[in-house]
C-alpha positions as a Markdown table, in Angstrom:
| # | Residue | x | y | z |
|---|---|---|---|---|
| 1 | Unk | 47.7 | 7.7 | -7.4 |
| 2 | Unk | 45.9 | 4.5 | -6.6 |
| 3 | Unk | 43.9 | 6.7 | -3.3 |
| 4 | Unk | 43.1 | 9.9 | -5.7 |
| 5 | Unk | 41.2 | 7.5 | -8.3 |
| 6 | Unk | 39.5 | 5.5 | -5.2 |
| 7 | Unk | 38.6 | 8.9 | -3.9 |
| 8 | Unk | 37.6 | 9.8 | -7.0 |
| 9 | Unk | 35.6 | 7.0 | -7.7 |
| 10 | Unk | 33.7 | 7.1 | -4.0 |
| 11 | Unk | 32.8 | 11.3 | -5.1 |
| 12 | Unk | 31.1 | 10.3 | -8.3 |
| 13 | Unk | 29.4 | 7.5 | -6.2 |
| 14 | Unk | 27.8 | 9.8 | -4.2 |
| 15 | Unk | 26.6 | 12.4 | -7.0 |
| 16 | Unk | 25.4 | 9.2 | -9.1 |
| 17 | Unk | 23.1 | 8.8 | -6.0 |
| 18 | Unk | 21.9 | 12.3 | -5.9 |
| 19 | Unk | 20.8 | 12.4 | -9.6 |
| 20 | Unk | 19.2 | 8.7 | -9.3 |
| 21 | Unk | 16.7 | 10.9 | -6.8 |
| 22 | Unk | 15.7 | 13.8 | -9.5 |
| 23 | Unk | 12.8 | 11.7 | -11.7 |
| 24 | Unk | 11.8 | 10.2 | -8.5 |
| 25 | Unk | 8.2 | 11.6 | -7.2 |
| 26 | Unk | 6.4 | 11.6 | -3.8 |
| 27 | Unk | 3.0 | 11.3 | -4.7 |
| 28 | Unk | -0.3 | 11.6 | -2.7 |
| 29 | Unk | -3.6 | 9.8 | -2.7 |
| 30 | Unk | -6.7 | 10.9 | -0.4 |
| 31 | Unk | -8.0 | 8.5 | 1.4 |
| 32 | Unk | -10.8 | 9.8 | 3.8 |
| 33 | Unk | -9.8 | 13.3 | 3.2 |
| 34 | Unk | -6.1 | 12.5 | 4.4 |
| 35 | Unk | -3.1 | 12.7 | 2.1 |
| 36 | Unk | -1.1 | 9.4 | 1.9 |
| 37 | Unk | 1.7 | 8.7 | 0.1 |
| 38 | Unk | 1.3 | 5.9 | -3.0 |
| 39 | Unk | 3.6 | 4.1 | -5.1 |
| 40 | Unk | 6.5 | 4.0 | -2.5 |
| 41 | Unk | 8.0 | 0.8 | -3.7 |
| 42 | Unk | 10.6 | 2.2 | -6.2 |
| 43 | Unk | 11.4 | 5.2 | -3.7 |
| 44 | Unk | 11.8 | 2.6 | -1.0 |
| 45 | Unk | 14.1 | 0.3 | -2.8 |
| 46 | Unk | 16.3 | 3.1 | -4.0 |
| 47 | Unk | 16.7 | 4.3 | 0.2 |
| 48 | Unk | 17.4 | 1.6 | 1.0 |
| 49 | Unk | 20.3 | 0.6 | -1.5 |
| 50 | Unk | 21.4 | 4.8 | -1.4 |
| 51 | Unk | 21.2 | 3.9 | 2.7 |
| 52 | Unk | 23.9 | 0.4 | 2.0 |
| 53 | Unk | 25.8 | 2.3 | -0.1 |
| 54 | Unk | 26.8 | 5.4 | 1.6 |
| 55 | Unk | 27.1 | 3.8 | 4.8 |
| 56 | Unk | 30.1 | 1.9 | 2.9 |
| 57 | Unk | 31.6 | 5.0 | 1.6 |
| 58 | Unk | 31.2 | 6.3 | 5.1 |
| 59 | Unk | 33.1 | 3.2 | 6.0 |
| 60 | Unk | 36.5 | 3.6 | 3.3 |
| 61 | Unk | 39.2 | 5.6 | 4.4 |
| 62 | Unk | 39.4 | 7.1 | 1.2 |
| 63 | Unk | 36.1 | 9.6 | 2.0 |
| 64 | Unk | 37.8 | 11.6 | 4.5 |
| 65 | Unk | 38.2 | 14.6 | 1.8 |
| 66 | Unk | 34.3 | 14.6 | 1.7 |
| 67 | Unk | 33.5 | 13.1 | 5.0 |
| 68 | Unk | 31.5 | 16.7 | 5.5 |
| 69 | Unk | 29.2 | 15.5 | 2.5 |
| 70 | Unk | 28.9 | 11.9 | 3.4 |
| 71 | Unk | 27.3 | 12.3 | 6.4 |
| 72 | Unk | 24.8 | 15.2 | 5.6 |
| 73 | Unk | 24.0 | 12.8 | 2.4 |
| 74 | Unk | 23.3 | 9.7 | 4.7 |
| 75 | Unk | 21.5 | 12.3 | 7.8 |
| 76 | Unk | 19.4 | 13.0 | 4.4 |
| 77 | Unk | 18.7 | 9.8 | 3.2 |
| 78 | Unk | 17.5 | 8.6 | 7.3 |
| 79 | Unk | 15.4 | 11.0 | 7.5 |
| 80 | Unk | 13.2 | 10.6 | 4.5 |
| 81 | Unk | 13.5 | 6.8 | 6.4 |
């Protein structure tokens, strides 16, 4: 049926999001003996657009299977905000 592929299209969505995060690195620099983080632009841009586009699956009637999942993902994704 037309919701069961939307539903399955917003599912793979989300884990295409989760893998995009394994090569992804926090890295530190020490800067007067205090650990900051460098090189934050890529991880940035990707929070940001992960942020857009879960809010939008949030959003789609079709997530209600996975709602659960949805919202710990995005809780997830505002806290490393």
């Amino acid at each position: 049926s037309t919701a069961a592929a939307k539903q399955h299209g917003l599912k793979k969505a989300m884990g295409n999001m989760k893998v995009d995060w394994e090569p992804l690195e926090f890295l530190t620099a020490e800067r007067n003996g205090v650990p900051l983080l460098r090189g934050i632009d890529e991880i940035q841009t990707v929070l940001d657009d992960h942020i857009s586009k879960t809010q939008a699956i949030r959003s789609s009637p079709f997530c209600k299977p996975f709602e659960e999942e949805v919202h710990a993902w995005e809780a997830t994704l505002m806290y490393i905000q």
